[in-house]
C-alpha positions in Angstrom: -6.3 -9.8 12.2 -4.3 -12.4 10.2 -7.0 -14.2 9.1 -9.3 -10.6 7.7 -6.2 -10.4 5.7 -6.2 -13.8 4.4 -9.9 -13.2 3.9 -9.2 -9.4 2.0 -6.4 -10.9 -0.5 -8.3 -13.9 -1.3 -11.4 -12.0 -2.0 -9.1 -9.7 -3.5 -8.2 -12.4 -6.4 -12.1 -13.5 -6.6 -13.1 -9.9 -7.5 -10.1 -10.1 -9.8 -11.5 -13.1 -11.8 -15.4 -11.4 -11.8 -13.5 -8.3 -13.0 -11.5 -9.7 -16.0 -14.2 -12.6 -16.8 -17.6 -12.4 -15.5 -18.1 -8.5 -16.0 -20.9 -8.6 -18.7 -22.3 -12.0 -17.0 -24.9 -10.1 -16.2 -26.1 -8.4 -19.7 -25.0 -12.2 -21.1 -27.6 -14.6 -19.0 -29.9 -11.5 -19.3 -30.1 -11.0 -15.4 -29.9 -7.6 -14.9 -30.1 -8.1 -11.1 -26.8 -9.9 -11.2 -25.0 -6.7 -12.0 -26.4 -5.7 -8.1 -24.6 -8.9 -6.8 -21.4 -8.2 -8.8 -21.3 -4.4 -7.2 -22.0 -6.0 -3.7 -19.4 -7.9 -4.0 -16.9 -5.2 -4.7 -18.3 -3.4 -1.9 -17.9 -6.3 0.5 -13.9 -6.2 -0.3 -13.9 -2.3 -0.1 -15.4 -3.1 3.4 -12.5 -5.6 4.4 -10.1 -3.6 2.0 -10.6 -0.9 4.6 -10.7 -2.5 8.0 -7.4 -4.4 6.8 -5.3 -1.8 5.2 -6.0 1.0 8.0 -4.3 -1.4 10.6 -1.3 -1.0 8.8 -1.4 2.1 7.2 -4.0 4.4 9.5 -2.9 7.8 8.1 -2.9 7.0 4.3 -6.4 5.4 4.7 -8.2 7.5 6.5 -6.5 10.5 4.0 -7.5 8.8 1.0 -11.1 8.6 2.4 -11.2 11.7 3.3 -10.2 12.9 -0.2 -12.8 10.6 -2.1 -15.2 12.4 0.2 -13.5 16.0 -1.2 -14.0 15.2 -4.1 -17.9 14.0 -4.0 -18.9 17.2 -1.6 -16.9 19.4 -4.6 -18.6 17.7 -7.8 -21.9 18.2 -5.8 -21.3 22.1 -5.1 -20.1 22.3 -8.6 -23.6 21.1 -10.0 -25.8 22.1 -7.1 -24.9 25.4 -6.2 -27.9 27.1 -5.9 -29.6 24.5 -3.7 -26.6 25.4 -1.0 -26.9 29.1 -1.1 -31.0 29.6 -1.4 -32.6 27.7 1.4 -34.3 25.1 -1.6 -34.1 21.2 -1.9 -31.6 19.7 -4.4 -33.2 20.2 -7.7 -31.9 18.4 -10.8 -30.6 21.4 -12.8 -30.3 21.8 -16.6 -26.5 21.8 -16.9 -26.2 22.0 -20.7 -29.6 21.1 -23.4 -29.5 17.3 -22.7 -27.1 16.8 -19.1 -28.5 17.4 -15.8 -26.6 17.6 -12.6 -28.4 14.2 -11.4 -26.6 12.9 -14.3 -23.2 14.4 -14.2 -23.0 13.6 -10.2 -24.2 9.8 -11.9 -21.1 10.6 -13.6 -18.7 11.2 -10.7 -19.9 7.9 -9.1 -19.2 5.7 -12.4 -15.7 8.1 -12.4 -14.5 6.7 -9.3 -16.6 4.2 -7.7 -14.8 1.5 -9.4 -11.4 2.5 -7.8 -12.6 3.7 -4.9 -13.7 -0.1 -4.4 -10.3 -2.1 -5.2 -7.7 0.7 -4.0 -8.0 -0.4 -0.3 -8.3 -4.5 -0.6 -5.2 -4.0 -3.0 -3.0 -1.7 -0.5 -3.4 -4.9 1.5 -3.1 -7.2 -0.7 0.6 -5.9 -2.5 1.8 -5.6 1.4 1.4 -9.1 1.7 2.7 -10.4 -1.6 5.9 -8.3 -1.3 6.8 -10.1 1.6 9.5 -13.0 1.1 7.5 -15.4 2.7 4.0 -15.2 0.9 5.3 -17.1 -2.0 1.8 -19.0 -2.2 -0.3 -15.8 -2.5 1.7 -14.4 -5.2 1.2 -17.5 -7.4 -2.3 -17.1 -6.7 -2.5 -14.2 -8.0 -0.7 -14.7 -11.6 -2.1 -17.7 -11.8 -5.4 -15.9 -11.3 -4.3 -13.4 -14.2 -2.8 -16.3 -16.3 -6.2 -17.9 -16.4 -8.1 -14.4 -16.7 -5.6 -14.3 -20.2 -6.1 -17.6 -21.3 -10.2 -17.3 -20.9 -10.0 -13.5 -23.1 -7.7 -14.5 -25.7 -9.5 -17.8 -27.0 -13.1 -16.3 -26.7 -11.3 -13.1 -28.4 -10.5 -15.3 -31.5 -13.7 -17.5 -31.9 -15.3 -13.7 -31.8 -13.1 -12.0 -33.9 -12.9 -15.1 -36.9 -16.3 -17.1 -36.5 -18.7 -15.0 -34.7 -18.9 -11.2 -33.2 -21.5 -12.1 -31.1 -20.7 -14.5 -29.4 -20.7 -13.5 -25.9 -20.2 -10.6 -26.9 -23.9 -8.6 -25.5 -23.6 -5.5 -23.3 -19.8 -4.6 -24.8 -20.2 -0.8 -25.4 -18.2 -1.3 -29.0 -17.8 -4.9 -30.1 -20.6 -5.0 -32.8 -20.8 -1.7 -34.0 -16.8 -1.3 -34.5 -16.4 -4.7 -35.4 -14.1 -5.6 -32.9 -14.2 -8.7 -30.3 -14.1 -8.0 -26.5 -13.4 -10.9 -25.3 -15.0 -11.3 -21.9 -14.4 -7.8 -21.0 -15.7 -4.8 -20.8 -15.4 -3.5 -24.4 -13.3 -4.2 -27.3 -11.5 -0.9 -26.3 -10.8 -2.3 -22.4 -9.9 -5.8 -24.3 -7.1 -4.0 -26.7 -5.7 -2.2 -23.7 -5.7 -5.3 -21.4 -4.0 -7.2 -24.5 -1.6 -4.6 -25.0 -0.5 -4.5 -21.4 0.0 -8.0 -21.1 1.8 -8.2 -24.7 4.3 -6.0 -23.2 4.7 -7.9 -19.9 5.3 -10.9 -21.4 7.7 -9.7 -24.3 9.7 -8.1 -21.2 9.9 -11.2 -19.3 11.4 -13.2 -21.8 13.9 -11.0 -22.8 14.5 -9.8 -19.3 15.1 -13.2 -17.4 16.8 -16.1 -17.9 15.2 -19.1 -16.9 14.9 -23.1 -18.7 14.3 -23.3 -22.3 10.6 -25.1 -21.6 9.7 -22.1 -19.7 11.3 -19.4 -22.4 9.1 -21.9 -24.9 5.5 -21.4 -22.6 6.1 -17.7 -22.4 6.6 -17.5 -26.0 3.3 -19.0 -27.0 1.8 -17.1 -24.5 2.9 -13.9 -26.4 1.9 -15.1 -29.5 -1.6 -16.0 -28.2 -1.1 -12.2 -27.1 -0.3 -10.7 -30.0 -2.8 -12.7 -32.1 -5.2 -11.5 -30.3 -4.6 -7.9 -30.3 -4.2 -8.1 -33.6 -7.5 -9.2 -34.3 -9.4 -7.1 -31.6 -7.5 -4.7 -34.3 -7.7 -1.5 -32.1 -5.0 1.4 -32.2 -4.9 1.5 -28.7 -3.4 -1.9 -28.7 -0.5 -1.7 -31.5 0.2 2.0 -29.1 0.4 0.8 -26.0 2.6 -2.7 -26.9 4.8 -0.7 -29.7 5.7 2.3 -27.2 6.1 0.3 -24.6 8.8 -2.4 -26.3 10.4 0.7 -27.6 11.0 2.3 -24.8 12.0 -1.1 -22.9 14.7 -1.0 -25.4 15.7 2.1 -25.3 16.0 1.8 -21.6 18.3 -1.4 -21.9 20.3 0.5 -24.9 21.3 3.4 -22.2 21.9 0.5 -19.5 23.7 -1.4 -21.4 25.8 1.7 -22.8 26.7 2.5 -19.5 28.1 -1.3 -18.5 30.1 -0.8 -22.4 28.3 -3.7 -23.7 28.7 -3.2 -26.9 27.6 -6.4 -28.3 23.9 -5.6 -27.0 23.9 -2.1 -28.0 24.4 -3.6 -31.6 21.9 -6.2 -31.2 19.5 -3.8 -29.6 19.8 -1.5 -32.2 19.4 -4.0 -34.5 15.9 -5.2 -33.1 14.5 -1.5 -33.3 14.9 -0.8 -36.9 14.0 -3.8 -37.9 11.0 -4.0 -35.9 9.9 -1.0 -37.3 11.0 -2.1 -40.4 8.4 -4.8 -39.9 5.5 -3.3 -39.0 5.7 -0.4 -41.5 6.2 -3.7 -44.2 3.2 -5.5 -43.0 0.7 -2.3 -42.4 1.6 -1.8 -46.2 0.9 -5.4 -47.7 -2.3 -5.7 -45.4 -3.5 -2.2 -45.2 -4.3 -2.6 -41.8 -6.2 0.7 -40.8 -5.2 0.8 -37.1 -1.4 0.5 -38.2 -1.8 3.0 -41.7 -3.0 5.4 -38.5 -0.6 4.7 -36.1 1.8 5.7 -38.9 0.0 8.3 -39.5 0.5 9.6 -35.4 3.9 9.3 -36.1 4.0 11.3 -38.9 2.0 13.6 -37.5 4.4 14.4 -34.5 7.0 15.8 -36.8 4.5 17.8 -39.0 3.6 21.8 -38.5 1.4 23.0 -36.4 0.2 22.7 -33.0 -0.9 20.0 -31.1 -4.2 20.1 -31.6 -3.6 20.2 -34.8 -1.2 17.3 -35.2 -3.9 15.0 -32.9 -6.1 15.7 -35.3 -4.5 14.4 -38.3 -5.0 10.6 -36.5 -8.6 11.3 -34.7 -10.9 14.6 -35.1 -12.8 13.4 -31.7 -10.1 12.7 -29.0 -8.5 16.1 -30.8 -11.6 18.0 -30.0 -12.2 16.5 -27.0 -8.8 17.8 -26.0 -9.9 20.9 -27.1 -12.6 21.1 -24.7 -10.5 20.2 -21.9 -8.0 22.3 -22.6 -10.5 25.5 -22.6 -12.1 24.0 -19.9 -8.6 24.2 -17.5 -8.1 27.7 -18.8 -11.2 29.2 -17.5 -11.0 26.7 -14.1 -7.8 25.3 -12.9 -7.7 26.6 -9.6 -11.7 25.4 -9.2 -12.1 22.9 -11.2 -15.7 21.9 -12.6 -16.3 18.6 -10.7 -15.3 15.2 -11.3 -17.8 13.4 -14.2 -18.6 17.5 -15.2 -17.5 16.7 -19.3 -20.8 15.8 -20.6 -22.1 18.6 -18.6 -19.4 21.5 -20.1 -19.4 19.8 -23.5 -22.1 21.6 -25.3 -21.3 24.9 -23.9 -17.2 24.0 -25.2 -18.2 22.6 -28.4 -20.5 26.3 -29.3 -17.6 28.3 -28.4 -15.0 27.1 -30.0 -17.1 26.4 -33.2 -16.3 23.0 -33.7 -18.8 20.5 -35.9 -19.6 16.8 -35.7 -18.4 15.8 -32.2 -20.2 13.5 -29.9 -20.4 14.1 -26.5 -18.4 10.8 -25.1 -16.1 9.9 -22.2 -13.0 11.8 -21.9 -10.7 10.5 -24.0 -7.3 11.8 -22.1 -7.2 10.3 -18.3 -4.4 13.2 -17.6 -6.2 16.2 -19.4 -9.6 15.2 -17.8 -8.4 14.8 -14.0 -7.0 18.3 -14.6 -10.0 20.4 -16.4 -12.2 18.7 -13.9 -10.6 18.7 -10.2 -8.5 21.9 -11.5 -5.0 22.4 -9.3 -5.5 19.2 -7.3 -6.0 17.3 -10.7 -2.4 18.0 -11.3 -1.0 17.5 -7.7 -2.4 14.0 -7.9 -0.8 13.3 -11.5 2.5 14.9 -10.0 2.4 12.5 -7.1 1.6 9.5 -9.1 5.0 10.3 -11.3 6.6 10.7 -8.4 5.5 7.2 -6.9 6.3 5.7 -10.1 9.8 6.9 -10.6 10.3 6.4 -7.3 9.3 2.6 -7.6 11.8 2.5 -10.7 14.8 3.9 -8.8 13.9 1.5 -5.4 13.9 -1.4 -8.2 17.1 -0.8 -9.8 19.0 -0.6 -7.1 17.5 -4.0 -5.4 17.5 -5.6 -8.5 20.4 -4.6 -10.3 21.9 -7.9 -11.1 18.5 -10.5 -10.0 17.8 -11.7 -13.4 16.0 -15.3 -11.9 12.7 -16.3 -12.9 10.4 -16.1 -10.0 7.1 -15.2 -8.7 8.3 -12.1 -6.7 11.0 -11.2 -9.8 7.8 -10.9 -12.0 5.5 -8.7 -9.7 8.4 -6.6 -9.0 8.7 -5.7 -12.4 5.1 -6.1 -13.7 4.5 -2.6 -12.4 6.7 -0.3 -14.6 6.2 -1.8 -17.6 2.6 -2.4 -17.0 2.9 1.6 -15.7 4.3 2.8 -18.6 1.3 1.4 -20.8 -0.9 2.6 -18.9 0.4 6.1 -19.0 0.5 5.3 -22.6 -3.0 4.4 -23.5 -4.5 7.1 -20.4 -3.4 9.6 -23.3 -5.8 7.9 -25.6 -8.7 7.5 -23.2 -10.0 7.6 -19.8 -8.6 5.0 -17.4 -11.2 4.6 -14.5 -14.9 4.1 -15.5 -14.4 0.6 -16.4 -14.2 -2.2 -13.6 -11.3 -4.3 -15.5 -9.0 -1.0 -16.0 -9.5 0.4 -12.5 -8.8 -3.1 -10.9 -5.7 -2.8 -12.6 -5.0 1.0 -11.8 -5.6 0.2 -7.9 -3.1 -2.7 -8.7 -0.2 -0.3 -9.9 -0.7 3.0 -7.9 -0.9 0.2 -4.7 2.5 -1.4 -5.6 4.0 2.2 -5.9 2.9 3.3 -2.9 3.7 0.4 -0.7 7.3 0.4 -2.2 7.3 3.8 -1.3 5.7 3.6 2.2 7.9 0.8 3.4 11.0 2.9 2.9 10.4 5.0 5.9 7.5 5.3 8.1 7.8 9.1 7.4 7.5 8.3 3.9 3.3 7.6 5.1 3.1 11.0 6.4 3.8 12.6 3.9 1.7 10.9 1.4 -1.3 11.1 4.0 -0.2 15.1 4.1 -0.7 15.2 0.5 -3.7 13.7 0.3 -5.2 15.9 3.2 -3.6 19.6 1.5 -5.9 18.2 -1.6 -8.9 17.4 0.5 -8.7 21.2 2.1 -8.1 22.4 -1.0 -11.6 20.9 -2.7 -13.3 22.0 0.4 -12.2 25.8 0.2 -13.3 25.4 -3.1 -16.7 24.0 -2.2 -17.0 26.9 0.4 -16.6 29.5 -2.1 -18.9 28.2 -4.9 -21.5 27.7 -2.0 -20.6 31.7 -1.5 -20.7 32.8 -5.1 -23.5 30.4 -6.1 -26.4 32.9 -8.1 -30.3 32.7 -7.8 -31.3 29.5 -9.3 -33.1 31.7 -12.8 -29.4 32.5 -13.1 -27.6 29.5 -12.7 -25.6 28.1 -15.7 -27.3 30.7 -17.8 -24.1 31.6 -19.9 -23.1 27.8 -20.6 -26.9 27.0 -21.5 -28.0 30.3 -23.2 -31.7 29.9 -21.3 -33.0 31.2 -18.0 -32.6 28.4 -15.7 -35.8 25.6 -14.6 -34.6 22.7 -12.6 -35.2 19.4 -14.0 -38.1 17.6 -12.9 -38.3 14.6 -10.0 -37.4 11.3 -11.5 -36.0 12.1 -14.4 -32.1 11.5 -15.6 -31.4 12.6 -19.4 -28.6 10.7 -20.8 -26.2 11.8 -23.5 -27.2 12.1 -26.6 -31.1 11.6 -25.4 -30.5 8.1 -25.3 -31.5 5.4 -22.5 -30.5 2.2 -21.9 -33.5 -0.2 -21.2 -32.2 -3.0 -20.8 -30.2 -1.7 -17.6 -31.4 -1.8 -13.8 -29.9 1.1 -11.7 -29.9 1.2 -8.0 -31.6 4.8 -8.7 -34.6 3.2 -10.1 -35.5 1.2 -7.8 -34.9 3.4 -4.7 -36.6 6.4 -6.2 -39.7 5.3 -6.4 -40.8 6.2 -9.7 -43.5 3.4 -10.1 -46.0 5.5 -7.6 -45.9 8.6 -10.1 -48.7 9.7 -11.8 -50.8 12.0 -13.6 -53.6 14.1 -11.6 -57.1 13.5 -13.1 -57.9 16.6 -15.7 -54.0 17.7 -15.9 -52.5 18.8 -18.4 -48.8 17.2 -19.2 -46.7 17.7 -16.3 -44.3 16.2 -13.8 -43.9 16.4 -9.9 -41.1 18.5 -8.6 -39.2 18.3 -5.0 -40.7 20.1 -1.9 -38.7 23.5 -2.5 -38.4 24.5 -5.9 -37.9 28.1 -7.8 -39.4 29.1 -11.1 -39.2 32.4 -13.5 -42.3 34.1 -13.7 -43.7 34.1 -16.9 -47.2 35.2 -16.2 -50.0 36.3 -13.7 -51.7 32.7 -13.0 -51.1 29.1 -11.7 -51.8 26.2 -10.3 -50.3 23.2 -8.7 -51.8 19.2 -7.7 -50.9 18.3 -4.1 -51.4 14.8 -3.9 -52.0 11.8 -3.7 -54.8 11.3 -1.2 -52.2 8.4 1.3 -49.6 11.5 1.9 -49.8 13.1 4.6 -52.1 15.9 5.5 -52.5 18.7 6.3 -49.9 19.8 4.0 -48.9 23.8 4.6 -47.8 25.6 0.8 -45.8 28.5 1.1 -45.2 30.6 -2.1 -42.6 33.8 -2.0 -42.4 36.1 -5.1 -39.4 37.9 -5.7 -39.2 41.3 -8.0 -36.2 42.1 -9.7 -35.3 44.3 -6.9 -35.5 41.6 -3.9 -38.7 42.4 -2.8 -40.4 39.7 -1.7 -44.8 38.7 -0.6 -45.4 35.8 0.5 -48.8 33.7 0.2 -49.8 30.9 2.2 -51.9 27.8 2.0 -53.0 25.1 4.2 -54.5 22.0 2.2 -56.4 18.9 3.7 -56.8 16.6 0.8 -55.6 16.4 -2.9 -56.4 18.7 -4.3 -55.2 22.1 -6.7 -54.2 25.3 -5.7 -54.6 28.2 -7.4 -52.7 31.0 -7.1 -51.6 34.9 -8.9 -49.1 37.3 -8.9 -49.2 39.5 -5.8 -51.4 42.6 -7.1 -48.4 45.2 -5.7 -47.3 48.1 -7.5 -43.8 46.5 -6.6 -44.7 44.0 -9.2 -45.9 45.5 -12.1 -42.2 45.8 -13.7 -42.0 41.9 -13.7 -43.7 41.7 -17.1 -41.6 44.6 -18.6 -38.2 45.2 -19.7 -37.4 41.8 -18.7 -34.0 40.5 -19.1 -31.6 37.7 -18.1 -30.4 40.6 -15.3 -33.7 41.6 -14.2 -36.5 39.2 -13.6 -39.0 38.1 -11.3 -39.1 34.8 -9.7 -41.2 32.8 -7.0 -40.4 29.9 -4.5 -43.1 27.2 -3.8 -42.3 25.0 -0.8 -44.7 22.8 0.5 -44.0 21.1 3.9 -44.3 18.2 4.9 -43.2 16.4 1.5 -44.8 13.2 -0.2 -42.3 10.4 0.9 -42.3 8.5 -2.8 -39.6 6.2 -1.3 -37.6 6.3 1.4 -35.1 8.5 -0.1 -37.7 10.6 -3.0 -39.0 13.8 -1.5 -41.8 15.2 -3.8 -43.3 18.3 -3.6 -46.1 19.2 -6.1 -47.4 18.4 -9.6 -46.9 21.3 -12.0 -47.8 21.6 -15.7 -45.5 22.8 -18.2 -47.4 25.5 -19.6 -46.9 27.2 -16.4 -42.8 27.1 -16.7 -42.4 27.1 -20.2 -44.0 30.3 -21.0 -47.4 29.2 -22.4 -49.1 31.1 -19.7 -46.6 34.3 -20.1 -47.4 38.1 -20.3 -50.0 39.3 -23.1 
């Protein structure tokens, strides 16, 4: 077992250095395909990650997986409802004009799949490096993040005073806001990466004491910092590093209060105003937007009005998107609307409360997003965070009340609540987890709390894993009882869309904003099998649908292609017509080739109301299912080919 571990933690710091360096290697050589071997490799040290970490911490692990697995199974009956209640095949559902539920459960993946990949390698990892005796591993590992540092900063600079693009293709922002990403993700994930280490390093020079060649490297090393978040130039960066010194120093003015040191009060109180004194000087002289609005935040905060309006003063999105959230936790906290769910309840927010000019976007509050979108459990889960983190702060001071010696362990003790408080700071301003760079650092800090916490007492597991299980139940009542309420698919998210719902046809995954990205390769593609797809000779335009699907009636004639000729046959069609009263026919077909079938509304008195007085409360409906499927891939069930006219009215009542 000692030598998986040694395995986990040094695969563990590889992923680290692919995280932090090579992310975009893949849109940079132009090798799509290389994205698949970067995933793999975050899968292989979730695989380790978990064999290692449940062998010391069995309850927590298996309680954490079984809550990812909540909260998958309670996206899924948040965007699939009907398909659970109505005996059809999971359809891809209209959740809002341009969002589909294949999309938003696309969504929850990029949410959490990130996480969900370094939280166990790293629960195994920080048990090992808080040990006394691995002294090897844990210069590894900041020797790792020293480089990681080194690498960003200097390709920062040559990007952000020679040449934007260089090395700079597949960054979500870098070009079109101007700003240099370094090797990371984004120039957003570069200015919070910057800004946490900034801090770090500002703390650990004023923090320790330790030989005047060391205080010297340190030094440079937070200028290099600091030169580079300047030039990446973002808001997020001044923020997170401003907030975070202040409240460093804040925290060593009360300490320091309470040992009567007088002198350093003085001289602590000295460094706030004039830092502040400095930076409000030098945003002046250099009109330096990000600063002139971080001023502006400030200001902000002690002006009237509410907080929606005093966020909006600084940034009219993230305001709005608060907004949205915030209505969206009104109408569902104890439900929730599914993890990833924001694009999908964006539209419907954005009409209701009237607002103009916003674009549909990330969530840009970690906090306010994990609460509109897993509901109560969204808020247990911040609470017990907190709660790990304080926790971590109290263990610390009262180990390392007096331990001001430079050292490997000194520094990864204290890494965590500074680096925690920034990234509490800058989860305000965006959402932590989608990226691969800030989720390897997330699974970093929540692992550190919970270890500290964990090692306290062996209790102290139990009742984490209890947590973690109470949340699980909880997502799965919920599940239960949207499966139970879930209405007839014409119904289904009528009163956030404003139409009567048609499911989404097979391979097909809107993006925001109607925009796709080309240039990408997604595991969906290429399992799906959308290459075999096709138009039937003499067809009008189209697309193929799954094996069980339900559509309004709009009209008394159809059609539909069963194909192609290499599927198998005979292939049994079954279609059920509903009134608006529940009343039901059935017709049945039996086809041996490709071939159409035609087919009419049953001529029943019962169905002679289905082309009047027809409203979003009383309507007709039908349900084709043809058995056995078209296997397009191994994991593409298709149905039937069915022209639009048929669905979108064109063939409706005269």
């Amino acid at each position: 077992m000692m030598v998986l571990n040694r395995i986990s933690n040094y695969f563990f710091l590889f992923n680290a250095f692919v995280t932090l360096v090579f992310i975009r290697s893949p849109n940079i050589l132009q090798l799509p395909l290389l994205r698949f071997g970067i995933y793999l490799l975050f899968l292989f040290g979730f695989a380790i990650g978990v064999v290692t970490s449940y062998k010391i911490y069995k309850k927590v692990v298996l309680s954490i997986l079984l809550f990812i697995f909540a909260i998958t199974v309670h996206a899924f009956s948040n965007f699939y409802q009907p398909s659970l209640s109505f005996g059809i095949s999971i359809q891809n559902y209209v959740l809002q004009p341009n969002i589909t539920s294949d999309f938003a459960i696309a969504q929850t993946r990029l949410y959490m799949i990130f996480l969900v990949c370094f939280i166990f390698p790293a629960l195994t990892f920080f048990n090992s490096i808080f040990n006394d005796q691995c002294i090897k591993l844990r210069k590894y590992f900041l020797s790792t993040f020293l480089i990681c540092f080194i690498l960003n900063a200097f390709t920062l600079i040559y990007q952000g005073l020679i040449n934007i693009n260089f090395l700079s293709k597949g960054s979500l922002t870098a070009v079109d806001a101007n700003r240099a990403p370094g090797l990371l993700d984004d120039s957003g994930v570069a200015s919070f990466f910057f800004s946490i280490i900034s801090s770090i390093l500002f703390i650990i020079i004023f923090n320790y004491e330790t030989k005047i060649k060391y205080k010297i490297i340190l030094f440079s090393l937070l200028i290099l910092s600091i030169i580079s978040g300047f030039i990446n130039g973002s808001r997020s960066y001044y923020t997170g590093f401003i907030l975070t010194i202040i409240i460093f120093l804040i925290y060593k003015f009360i300490k320091k209060t309470l040992q009567k040191n007088y002198l350093y009060l003085f001289s602590t109180s000295f460094i706030i105003i004039s830092f502040c004194f400095l930076i409000n000087l030098f945003s002046n002289y250099y009109q330096i937007s990000s600063l002139i609005r971080l001023k502006n935040f400030f200001n902000a905060i002690i002006s009237s009005g509410n907080l929606f309006q005093k966020y909006a003063i600084i940034d009219v999105q993230r305001s709005s998107h608060l907004r949205i959230m915030w209505e969206t936790i009104k109408e569902n906290f104890f439900t929730g609307t599914g993890l990833g769910s924001f694009s999908a309840n964006f539209q419907y927010q954005v009409n209701k409360l009237n607002l103009k000019n916003i674009i549909s976007d990330i969530p840009t509050n970690t906090y306010f997003s994990l609460v509109s979108e897993l509901g109560f459990v969204g808020l247990i889960l911040i609470i017990l965070f907190s709660y790990l983190f304080i926790y971590y702060i109290i263990n610390y001071n009262k180990i390392n009340n007096d331990k001001n010696e430079l050292n490997s362990l000194n520094i990864l003790k204290i890494t965590p609540i500074w680096a925690g408080v920034s990234y509490f700071i800058l989860g305000l301003v965006s959402y932590l987890f989608y990226m691969p760079s800030l989720a390897f650092i997330g699974s970093c800090l929540f692992a550190s709390y919970l270890i500290i916490f964990m090692r306290q007492s062996k209790k102290n597991e139990t009742y984490v894993s209890l947590v973690f299980c109470f949340m699980s139940i909880y997502l799965f009542s919920v599940c239960i009882y949207l499966t139970l309420t879930a209405p007839i698919v014409p119904l289904f998210q009528y009163e956030k869309t404003g139409i009567i719902q048609i499911p989404s046809p097979v391979g097909t995954l809107p993006q925001p904003e109607g925009h796709f990205e080309k240039d990408k390769v997604y595991f969906s593609a290429l399992l799906q099998g959308k290459n075999v797809f096709f138009r039937p000779k003499d067809s009008l335009d189209g697309q193929w649908f799954k094996p069980s699907t339900q559509f309004i009636l709009t009209g008394l004639n159809y059609r539909i292609f069963i194909g192609p000729e290499n599927r198998t046959y005979p292939v049994n069609v079954n279609i059920t017509f509903y009134n608006q009263n529940g009343f039901s026919n059935q017709k049945n077909y039996i086809i041996t080739n490709a071939s159409w079938v035609y087919f009419s509304i049953p001529e029943l008195k019962e169905f002679n109301s289905c082309s009047k007085n027809v409203t979003i409360y009383s309507l007709c409906y039908y349900k084709i299912h043809v058995n056995p499927p078209w296997k397009a891939s191994f994991i593409t069930n298709v149905g039937f080919y069915f022209e639009y006219k048929y669905i979108n009215g064109q063939n409706a009542w005269r």
